[in-house]
C-alpha positions, 0 to 999 in steps of 0.5 A: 535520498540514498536510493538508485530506484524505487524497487530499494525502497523496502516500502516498495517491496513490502507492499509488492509482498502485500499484494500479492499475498492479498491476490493469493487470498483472494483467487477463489473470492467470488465477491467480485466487486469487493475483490476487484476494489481490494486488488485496486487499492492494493496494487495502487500502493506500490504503484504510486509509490514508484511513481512518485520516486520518479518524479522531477519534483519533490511536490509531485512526490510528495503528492504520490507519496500521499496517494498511496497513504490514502490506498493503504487506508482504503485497503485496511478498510475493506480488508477489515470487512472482508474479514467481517463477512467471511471472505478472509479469516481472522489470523489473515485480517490480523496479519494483513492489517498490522502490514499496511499499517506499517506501510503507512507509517512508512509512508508517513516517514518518507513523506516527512524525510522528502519535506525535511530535506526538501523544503 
């Protein structure tokens, strides 16, 4: 695909930055449950991501690929209830909602990149 590893993709390293950043937001959060949901799927994205580049076969990537597009959902889901029960404020929910977004449309393009050019 052009790239030595997974830590060239820039999906990969957007949504490293995401979690992060989501982390930082959320190191005072006392809602654990919703905290401990939030960081799971967050990190999940770029977790599946590496693994699914380092697979032997492209179905199996493929299959990763789609993990992470499925975090990436769960996360904007609870990112939009955290910012709706007062746990991220609005600018934050803004921001972080249109970056997972792309992430997924990322996604959505490496998925259809692997199936085009491994059929």
């Amino acid at each position: 695909m052009g790239y030595s590893s997974f830590e060239d993709l820039d999906v990969w390293k957007r949504s490293c930055r995401l979690t992060v950043r989501l982390y930082e937001l959320l190191r005072g959060c006392r809602d654990y449950g919703l905290k401990d949901q939030m960081t799971r799927a967050a990190v999940s994205v770029p977790s599946n991501i590496a693994e699914g580049y380092e697979r032997n076969s492209v179905k199996e990537s493929i299959h990763f690929f789609h993990i992470s597009k499925g975090s990436a959902a769960e996360l904007r889901t609870q990112i939009y209830i955290a910012g709706r029960i007062g746990i991220l404020p609005d600018n934050e929910v803004q921001q972080l909602a249109q970056e997972i977004k792309e992430i997924s449309s990322m996604l959505q393009g490496l998925i259809r990149s692997y199936k085009k050019k491994y059929p």
